[in-house]
C-alpha positions in Angstrom: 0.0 0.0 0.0 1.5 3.3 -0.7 1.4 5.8 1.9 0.4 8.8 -0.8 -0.1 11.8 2.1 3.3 11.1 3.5 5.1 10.4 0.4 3.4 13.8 -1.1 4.4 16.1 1.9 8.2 14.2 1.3 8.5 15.2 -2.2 7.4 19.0 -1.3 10.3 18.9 1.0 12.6 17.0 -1.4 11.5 19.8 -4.3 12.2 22.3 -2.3 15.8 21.3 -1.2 16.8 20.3 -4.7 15.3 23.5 -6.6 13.1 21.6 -8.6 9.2 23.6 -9.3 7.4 20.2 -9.4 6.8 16.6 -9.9 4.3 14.1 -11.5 4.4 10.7 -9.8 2.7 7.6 -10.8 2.8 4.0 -10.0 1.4 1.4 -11.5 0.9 -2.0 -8.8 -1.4 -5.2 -10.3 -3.4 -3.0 -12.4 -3.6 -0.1 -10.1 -2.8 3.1 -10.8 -1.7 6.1 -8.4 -1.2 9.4 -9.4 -0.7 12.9 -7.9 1.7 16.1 -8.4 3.5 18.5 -6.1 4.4 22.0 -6.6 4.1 24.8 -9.8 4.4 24.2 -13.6 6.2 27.3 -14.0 7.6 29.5 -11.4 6.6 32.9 -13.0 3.1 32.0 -12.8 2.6 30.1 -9.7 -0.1 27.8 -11.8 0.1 24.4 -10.1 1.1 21.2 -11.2 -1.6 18.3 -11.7 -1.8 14.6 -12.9 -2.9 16.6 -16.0 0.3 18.5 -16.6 2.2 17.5 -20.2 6.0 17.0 -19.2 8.7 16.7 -22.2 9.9 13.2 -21.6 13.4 13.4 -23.4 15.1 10.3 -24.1 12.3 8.7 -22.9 11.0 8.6 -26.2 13.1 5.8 -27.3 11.3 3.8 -25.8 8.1 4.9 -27.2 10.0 4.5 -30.7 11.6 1.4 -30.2 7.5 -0.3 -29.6 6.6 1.5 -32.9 9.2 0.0 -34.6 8.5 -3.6 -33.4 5.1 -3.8 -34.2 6.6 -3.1 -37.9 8.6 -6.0 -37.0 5.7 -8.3 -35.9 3.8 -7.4 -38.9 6.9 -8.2 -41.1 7.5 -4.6 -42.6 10.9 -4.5 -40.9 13.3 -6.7 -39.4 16.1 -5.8 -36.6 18.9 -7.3 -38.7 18.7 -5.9 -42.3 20.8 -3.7 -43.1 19.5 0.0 -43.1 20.5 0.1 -46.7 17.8 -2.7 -47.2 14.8 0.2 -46.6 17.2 3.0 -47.7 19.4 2.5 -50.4 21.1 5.7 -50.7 22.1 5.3 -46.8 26.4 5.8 -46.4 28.9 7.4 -43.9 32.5 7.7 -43.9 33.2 4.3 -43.2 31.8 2.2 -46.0 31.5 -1.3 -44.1 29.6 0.4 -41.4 27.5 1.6 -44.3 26.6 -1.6 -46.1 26.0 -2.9 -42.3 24.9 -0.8 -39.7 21.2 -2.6 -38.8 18.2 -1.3 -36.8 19.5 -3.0 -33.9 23.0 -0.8 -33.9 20.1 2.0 -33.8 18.4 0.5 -31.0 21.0 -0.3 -28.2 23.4 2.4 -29.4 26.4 0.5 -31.1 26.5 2.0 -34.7 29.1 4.3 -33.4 28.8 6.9 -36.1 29.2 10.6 -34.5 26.4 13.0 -34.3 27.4 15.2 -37.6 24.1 15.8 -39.1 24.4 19.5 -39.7 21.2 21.6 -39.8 18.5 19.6 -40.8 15.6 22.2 -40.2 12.2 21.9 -38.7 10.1 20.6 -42.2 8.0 17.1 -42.3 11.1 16.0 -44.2 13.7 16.5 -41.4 15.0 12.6 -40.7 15.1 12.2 -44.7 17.7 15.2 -44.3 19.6 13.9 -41.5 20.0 10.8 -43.5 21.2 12.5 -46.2 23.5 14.6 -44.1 25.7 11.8 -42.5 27.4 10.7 -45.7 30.9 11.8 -44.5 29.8 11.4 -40.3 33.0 9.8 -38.9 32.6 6.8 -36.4 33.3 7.3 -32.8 34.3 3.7 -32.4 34.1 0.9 -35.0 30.5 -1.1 -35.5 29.5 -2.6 -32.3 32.6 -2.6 -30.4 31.2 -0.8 -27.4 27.8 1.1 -26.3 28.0 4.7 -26.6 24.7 6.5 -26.5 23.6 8.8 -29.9 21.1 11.4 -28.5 19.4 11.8 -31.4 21.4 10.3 -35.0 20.7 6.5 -34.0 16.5 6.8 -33.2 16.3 9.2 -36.5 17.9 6.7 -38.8 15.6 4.5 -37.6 12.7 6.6 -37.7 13.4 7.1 -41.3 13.4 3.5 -41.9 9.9 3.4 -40.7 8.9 6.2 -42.5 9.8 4.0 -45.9 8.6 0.8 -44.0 5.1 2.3 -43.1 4.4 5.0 -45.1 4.0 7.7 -43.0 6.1 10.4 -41.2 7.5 9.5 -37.7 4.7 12.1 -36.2 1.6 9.9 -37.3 3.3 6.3 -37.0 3.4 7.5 -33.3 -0.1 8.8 -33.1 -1.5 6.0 -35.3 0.3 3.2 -33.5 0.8 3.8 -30.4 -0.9 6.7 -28.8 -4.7 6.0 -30.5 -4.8 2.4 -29.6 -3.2 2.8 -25.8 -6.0 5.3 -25.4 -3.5 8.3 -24.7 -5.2 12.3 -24.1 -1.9 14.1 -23.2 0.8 12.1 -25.0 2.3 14.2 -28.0 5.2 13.8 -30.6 6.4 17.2 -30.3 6.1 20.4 -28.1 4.4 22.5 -30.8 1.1 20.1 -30.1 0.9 20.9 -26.6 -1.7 23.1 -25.1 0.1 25.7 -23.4 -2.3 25.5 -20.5 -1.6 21.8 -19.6 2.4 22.0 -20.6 4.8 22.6 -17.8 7.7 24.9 -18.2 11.4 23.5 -17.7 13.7 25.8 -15.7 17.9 25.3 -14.7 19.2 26.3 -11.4 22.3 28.4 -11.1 22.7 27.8 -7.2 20.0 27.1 -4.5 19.7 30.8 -3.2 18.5 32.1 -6.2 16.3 29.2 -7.3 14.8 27.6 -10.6 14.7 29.8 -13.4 12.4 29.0 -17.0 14.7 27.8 -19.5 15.6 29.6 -22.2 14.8 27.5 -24.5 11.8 25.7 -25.0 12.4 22.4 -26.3 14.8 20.6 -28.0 14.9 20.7 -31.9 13.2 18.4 -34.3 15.9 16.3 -34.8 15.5 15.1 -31.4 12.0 14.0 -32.2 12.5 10.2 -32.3 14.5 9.9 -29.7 13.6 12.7 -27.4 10.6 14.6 -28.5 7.7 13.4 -26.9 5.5 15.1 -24.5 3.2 13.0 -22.0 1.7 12.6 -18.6 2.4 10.5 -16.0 -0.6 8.9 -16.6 0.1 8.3 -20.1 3.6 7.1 -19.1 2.5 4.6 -16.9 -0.2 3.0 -20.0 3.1 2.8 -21.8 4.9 1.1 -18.9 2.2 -1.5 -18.7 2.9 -2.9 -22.1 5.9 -4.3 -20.5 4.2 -5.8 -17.9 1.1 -7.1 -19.6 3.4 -9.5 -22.4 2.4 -6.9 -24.7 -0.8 -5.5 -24.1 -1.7 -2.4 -22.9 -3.8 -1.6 -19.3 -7.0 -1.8 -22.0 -6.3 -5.5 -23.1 -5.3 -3.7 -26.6 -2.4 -5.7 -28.3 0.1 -3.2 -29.0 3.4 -5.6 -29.7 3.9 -9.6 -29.4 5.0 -11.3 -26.7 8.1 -12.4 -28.5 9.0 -8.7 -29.4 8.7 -7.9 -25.5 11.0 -10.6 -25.2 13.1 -9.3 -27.8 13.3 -5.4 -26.6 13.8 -6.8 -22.6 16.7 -9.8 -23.9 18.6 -8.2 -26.5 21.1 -6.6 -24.7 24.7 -5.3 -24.5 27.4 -4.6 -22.2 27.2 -1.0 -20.8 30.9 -0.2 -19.7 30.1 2.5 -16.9 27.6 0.2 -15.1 26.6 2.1 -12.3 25.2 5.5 -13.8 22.1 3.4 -14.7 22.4 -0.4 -15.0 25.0 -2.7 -16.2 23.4 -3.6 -19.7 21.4 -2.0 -22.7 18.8 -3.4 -24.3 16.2 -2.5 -27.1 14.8 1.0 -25.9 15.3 -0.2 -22.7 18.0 0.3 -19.8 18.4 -3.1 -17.8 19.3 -2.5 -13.8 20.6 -4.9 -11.4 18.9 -3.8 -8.0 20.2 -6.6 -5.9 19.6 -9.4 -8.2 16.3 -8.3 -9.3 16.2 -7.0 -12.7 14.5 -4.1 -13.6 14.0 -2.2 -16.4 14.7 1.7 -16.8 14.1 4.5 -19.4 14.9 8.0 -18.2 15.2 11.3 -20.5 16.1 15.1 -20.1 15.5 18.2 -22.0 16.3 21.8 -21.6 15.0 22.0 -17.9 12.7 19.0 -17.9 13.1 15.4 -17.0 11.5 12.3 -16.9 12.6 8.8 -15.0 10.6 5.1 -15.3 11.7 1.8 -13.9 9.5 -1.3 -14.5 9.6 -4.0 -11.8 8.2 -7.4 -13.4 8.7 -9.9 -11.0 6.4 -7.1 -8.7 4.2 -6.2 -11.4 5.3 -2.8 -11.0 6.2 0.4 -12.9 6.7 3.6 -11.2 7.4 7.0 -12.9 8.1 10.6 -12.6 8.0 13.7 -14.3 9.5 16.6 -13.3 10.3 20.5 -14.8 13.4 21.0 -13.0 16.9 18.8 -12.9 17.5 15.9 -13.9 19.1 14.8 -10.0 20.1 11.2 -9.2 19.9 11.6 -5.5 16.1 13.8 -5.9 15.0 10.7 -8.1 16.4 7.8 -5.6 15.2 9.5 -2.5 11.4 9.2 -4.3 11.4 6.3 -5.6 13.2 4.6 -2.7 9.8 6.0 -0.7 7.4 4.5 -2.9 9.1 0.9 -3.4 9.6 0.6 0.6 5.8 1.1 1.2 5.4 -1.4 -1.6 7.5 -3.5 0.0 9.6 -3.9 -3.6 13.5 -4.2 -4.1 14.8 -0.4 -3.9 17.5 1.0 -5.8 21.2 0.2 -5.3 23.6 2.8 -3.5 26.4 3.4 -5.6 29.7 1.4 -5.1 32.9 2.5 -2.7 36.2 3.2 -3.9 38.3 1.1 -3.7 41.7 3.2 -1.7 44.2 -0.1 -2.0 44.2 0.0 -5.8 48.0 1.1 -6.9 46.9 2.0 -10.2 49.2 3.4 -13.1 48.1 6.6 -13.9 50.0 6.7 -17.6 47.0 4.2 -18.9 44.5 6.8 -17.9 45.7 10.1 -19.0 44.9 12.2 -21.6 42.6 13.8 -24.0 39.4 12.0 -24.6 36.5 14.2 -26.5 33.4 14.4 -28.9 32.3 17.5 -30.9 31.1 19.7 -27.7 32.7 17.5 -25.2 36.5 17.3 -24.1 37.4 15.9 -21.3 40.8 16.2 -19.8 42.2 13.5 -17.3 45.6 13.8 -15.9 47.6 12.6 -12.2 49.2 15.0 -9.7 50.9 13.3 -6.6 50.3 10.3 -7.9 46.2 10.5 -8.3 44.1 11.0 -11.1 42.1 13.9 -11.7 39.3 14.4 -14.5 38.7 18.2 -15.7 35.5 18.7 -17.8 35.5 21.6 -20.4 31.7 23.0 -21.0 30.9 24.9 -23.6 31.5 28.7 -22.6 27.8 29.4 -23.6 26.4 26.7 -21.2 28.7 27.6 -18.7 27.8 31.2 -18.7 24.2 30.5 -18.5 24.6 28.0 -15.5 27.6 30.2 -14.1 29.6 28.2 -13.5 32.9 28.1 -14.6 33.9 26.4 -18.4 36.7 24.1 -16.9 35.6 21.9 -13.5 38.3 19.8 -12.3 37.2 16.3 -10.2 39.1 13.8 -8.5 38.7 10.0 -9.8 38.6 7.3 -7.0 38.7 4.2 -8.2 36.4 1.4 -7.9 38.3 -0.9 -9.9 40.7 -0.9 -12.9 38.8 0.6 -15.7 35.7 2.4 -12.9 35.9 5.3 -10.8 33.4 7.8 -8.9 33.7 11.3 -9.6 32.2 13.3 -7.0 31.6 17.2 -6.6 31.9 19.9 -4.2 28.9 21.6 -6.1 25.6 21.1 -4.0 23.7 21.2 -7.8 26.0 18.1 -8.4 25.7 14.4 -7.8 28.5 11.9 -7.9 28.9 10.7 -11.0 30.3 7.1 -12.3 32.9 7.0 -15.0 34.5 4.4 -16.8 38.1 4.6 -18.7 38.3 1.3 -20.3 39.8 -0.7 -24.0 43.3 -0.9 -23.3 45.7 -0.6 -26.3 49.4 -0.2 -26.2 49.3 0.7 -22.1 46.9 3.3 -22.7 42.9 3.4 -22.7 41.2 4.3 -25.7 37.7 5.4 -24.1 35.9 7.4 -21.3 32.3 6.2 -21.0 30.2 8.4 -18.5 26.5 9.5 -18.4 26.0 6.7 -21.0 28.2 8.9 -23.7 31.7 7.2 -25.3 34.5 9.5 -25.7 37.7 8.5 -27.7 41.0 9.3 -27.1 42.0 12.4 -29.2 45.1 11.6 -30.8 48.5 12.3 -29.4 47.1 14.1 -26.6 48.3 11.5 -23.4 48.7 13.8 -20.6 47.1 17.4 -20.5 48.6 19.8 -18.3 
């Protein structure tokens, strides 16, 4: 039974300590569903939040995506290992192997490997076609399936281009026609612009805790996130999703949305996730698979410009529990809540992070040096003998969270290739990194967050 008084009056307190205007929460127990929301959906206006309120759910869409695309798959329109140039001919990057053999399964558990260089693509109906057409010289970040790195948006808009050929139809009405009509959705959108203002919550960043959340500048994240990160939904909404996974396919209204087998299929299919303790240890088809203490559980989380949204199913309890937020994302906000709920339902709760590990003598010469992505450099190098990581944000981003466009850490290892990064910033939660692939003494990659960074070229020890 969930205590839903005390956990409310909790999560006012939690809001309020981690700068965060409100939250939708909604759980999801042997057919039961629970719902409320604490706090404002924008802080300029005061207007509260309610189970009504349309969140952006960010990477959360994959998930939604990745059903859309199976259905194709159970009806024989698509098939998870064909080649991408079997639905679009034209398809190439750089590397012509990864070309002739990238497959919608690279897409779906983020092993392609080819970097984010789409260019501009624009807003029009025609936007994935572009991106598509943009990536014929994209570089790879590592080679075809060697190791997960997670593409924000390239990987889910390749594929939603391959359905667009399979089915028909733009991404935008695949969504609507397949999964939001039959799950019976009123407040689940495939992009911002669809939104009635008056039910949409506003994100907002927080520069430091005195001052508070402020609306983000920016409303939402382009079109080219669309596939993989531009839906819009309710907790409600979220939770009808959820409970495809946990009816074998059909939805809370008995509605067949996907087979059984292609529920197997998203939930089995995995891959090795090097940093295993951001999130869960493996990846699988639009899904994050956890490890909570030998229980496995399945996760899909997402962030925009000042929004968030977190979901972890629990099959073995016949749970899903989710939340929705306008403010973050914070690791320790999101455990603190959900560790609430679970113990009143008596479920598994979520891991604490792992110690370091102060006996390992490590060698800090396999470790340092440059490792960066277009918009991402990281820097790791040793003083006295330990390693430090210094991250270099873009000056824009840093100016508008001011906060300074270098922030050096201190790794502490866990083990060889894993190490916690913590923070002296209160906005800041310890993070998990991983510097792993050795090759002539020296790693070849940073995983963190779920992004891969390689190991710029003839950069091995910063200064």
């Amino acid at each position: 039974m969930i205590h839903t008084e005390r956990i409310r009056a909790r999560v006012r307190e939690l809001l309020t300590e981690y700068g965060i205007p409100s939250a939708a929460i909604g759980v999801l127990h042997g057919g039961e569903t629970t719902e409320f929301a604490v706090g404002v959906r924008n802080v300029s206006t005061g207007e509260p939040a309610t189970v009504d309120t349309v969140y952006q759910c960010g990477s959360m869409t994959k998930t939604w995506t990745a059903l859309a695309f199976m259905q194709l798959v159970d009806e024989g329109k698509a098939g998870l290992d064909e080649p991408v140039r079997g639905y679009l001919p034209a398809f190439g990057v750089a590397d012509p192997e990864v070309s002739a053999a990238v497959t919608p399964r690279h897409l779906l558990n983020h092993t392609h490997g080819i970097e984010e260089e789409y260019g501009d693509p624009g807003e029009g109906d025609d936007v994935y076609e572009r991106m598509v057409e943009n990536i014929i010289g994209a570089p790879q970040v590592h080679p075809l399936g060697h190791t997960h790195g997670y593409s924000p948006a390239l990987g889910y808009a390749i594929l939603a281009r391959v359905m667009e050929v399979a089915d028909g139809k733009r991404w935008d009405d695949i969504m609507r026609d397949r999964l939001f009509v039959p799950l019976g959705l009123t407040g689940t959108y495939s992009g911002w612009e669809q939104v009635d203002p008056r039910r949409a919550a506003t994100g907002h960043l927080i520069r430091s805790l005195e001052e508070g959340p402020f609306v983000s500048p920016l409303d939402c994240l382009p079109r080219a996130f669309g596939p993989g990160g531009n839906v819009n939904a309710t907790v409600r909404d979220v939770l009808t999703m959820a409970s495809v996974f946990l009816g074998g396919g059909r939805a809370l209204n008995a509605t067949p949305i996907v087979s059984g087998e292609s529920v197997r299929e998203m939930t089995e299919s995995r891959v090795p996730i090097p940093d295993p303790y951001m999130f869960g240890p493996e990846w699988a088809l639009g899904l994050i698979v956890c490890d909570w203490h030998g229980e496995t559980v399945y996760a899909t989380d997402g962030s925009t410009i000042g929004q968030n949204a977190r979901l972890r199913i629990l099959p073995e309890r016949d749970v899903a529990v989710a939340m929705l937020t306008n403010g973050g994302p914070r690791e320790a906000f999101y455990k603190k809540v959900f560790n609430e709920i679970l113990t009143d339902l008596g479920a598994v709760t979520i891991p604490d992070p792992p110690m370091a590990d102060p006996a390992l003598n490590l060698d800090p010469s396999r470790y340092e040096g440059v490792y960066d992505r277009p918009g991402t450099r990281y820097e790791v190098h040793a003083e006295d003998g330990r390693l430090h990581l210094t991250s270099v944000l873009d000056p824009l981003h840093a100016r508008l969270l001011g906060r300074e466009d270098r922030i050096r850490y201190e790794l502490l290892p866990v083990s060889e290739t894993h190490f916690l990064m913590p923070s002296d910033d209160p906005l800041e939660d310890t993070q998990t990194v991983a510097i792993y692939d050795f090759e002539n003494g020296a790693a070849r990659y940073l995983h963190t967050n779920c992004r891969v960074h390689p190991r710029a070229q003839d950069e091995r020890s910063p200064r």
